[in-house]
Short mmCIF file of the C-alpha atoms (twelve columns), coordinates in Angstrom:
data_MODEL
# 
_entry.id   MODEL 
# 
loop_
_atom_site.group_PDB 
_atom_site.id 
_atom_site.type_symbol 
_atom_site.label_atom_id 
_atom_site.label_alt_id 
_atom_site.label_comp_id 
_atom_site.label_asym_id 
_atom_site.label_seq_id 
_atom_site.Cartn_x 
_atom_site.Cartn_y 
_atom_site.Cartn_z 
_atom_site.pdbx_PDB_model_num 
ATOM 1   C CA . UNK A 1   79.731 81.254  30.542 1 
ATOM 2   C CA . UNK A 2   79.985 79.048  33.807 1 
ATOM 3   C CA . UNK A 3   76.788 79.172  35.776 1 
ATOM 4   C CA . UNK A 4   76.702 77.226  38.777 1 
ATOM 5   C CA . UNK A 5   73.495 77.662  40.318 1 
ATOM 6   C CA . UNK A 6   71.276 74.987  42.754 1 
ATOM 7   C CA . UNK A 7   67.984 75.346  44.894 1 
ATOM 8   C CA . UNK A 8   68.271 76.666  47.785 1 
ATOM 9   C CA . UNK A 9   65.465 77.389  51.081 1 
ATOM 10  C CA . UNK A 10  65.843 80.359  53.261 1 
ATOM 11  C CA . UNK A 11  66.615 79.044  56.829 1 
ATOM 12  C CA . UNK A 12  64.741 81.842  58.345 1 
ATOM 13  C CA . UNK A 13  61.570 82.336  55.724 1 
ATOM 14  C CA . UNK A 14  61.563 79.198  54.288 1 
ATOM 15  C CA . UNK A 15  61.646 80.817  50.423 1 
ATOM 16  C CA . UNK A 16  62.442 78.716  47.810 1 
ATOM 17  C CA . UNK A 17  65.494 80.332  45.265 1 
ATOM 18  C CA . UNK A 18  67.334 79.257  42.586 1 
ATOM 19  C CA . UNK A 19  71.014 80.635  42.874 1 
ATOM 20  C CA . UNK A 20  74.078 80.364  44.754 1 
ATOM 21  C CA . UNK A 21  73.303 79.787  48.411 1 
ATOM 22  C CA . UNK A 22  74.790 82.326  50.379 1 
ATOM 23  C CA . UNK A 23  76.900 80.671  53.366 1 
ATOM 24  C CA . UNK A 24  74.602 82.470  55.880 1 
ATOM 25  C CA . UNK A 25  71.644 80.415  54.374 1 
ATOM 26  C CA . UNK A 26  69.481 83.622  54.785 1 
ATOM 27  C CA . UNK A 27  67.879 85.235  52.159 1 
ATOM 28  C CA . UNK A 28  68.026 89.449  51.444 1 
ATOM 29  C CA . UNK A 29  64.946 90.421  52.412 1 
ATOM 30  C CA . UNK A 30  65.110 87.728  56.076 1 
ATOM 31  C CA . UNK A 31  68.993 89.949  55.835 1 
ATOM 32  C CA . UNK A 32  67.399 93.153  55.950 1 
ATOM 33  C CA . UNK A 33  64.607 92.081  58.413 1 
ATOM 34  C CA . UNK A 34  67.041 90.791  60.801 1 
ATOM 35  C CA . UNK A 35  69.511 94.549  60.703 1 
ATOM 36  C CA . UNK A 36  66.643 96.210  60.990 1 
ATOM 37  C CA . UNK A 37  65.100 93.879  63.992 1 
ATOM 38  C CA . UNK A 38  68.821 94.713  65.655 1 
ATOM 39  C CA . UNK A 39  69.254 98.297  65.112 1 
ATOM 40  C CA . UNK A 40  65.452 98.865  66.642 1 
ATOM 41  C CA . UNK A 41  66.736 96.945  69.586 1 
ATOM 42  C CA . UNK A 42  69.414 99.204  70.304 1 
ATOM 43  C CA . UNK A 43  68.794 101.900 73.229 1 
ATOM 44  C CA . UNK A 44  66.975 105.524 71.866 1 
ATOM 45  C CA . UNK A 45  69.053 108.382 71.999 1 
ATOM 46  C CA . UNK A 46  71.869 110.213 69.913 1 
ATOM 47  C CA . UNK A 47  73.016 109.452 66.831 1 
ATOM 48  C CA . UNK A 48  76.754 108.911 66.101 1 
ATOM 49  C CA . UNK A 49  77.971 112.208 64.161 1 
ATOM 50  C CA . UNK A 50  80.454 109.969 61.815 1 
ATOM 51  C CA . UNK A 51  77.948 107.262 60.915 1 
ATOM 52  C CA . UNK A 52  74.311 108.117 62.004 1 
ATOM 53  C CA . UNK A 53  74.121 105.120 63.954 1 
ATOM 54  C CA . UNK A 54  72.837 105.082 67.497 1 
ATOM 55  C CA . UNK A 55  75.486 105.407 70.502 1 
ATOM 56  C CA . UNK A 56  75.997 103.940 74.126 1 
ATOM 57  C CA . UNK A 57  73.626 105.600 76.336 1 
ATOM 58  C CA . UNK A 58  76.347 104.575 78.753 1 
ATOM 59  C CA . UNK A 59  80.018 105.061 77.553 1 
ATOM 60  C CA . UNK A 60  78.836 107.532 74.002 1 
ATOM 61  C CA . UNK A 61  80.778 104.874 71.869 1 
ATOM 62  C CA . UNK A 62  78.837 104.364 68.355 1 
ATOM 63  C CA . UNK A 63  77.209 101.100 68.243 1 
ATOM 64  C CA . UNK A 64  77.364 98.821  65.843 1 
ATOM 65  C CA . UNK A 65  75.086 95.938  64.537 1 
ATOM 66  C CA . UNK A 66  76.940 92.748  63.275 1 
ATOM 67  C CA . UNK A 67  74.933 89.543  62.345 1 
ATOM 68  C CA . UNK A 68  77.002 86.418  62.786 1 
ATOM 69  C CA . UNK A 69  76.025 83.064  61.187 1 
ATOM 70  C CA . UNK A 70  76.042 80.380  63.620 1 
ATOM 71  C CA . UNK A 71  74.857 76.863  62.244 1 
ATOM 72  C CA . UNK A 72  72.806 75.258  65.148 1 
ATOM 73  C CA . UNK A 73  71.071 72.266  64.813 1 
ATOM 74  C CA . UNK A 74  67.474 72.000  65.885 1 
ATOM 75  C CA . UNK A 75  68.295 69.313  68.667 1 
ATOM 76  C CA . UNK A 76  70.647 71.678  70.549 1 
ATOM 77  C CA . UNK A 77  69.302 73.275  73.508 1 
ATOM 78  C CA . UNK A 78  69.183 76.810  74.421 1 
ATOM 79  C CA . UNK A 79  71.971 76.540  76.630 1 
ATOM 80  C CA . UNK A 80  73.964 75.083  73.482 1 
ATOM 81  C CA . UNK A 81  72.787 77.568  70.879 1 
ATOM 82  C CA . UNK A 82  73.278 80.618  73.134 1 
ATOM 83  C CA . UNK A 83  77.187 79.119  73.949 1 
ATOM 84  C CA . UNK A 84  77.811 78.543  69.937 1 
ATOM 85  C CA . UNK A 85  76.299 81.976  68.781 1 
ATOM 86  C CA . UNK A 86  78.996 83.730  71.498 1 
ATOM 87  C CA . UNK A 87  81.279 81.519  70.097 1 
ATOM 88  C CA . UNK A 88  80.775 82.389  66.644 1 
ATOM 89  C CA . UNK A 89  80.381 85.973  67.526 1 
ATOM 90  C CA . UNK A 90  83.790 86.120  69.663 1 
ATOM 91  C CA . UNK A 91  85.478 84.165  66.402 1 
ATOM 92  C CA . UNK A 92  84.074 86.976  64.194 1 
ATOM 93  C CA . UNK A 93  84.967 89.860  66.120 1 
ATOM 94  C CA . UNK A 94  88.706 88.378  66.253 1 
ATOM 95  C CA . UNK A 95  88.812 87.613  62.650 1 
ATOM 96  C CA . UNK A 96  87.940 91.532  62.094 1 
ATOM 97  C CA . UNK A 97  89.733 93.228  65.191 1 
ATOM 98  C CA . UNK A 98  92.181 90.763  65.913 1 
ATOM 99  C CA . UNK A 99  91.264 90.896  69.607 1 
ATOM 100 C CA . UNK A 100 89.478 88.451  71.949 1 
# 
């Protein structure tokens, strides 16, 4: 049996673990906090018949919550982490739709 585990911190709670680090550097529970932080962003209204999620108040598309990991470093300003997180998000939604 190969076991290659280390000590890793939670970026967003700051919990200690002992495991593999995920590449996010987020732990489950900070994982579950953030979805559910997203989806209770999203606008009120009707829930998508396929899915249950919620829809587009505007267009009635279902909407759909996608966390992206973007390493920033703490130096960056907001201008910077705001430009890398829509750069990381427009990367992931290429790498799953293959659009732009």
């Amino acid at each position: 049996m190969n076991l290659s585990s280390t000590s890793w911190r939670c970026q967003q709670c700051g919990a200690t673990f002992v495991s593999v680090p995920p590449e996010h550097g987020l732990c489950d529970q900070c994982i579950t906090n953030l979805t559910t932080h997203a989806r209770d962003s999203l606008p009120d209204g009707t829930t998508c018949p396929s899915c249950g999620g919620p829809v587009c108040p505007d267009c009635g598309d279902a909407l759909v919550t996608v966390l992206v990991s973007v390493p920033i470093p703490t130096t960056a300003s907001v201008t910077q982490q705001v430009t890398r997180l829509i750069a990381g998000y427009r990367q992931h939604r290429q790498g799953v739709t293959g659009d732009d």
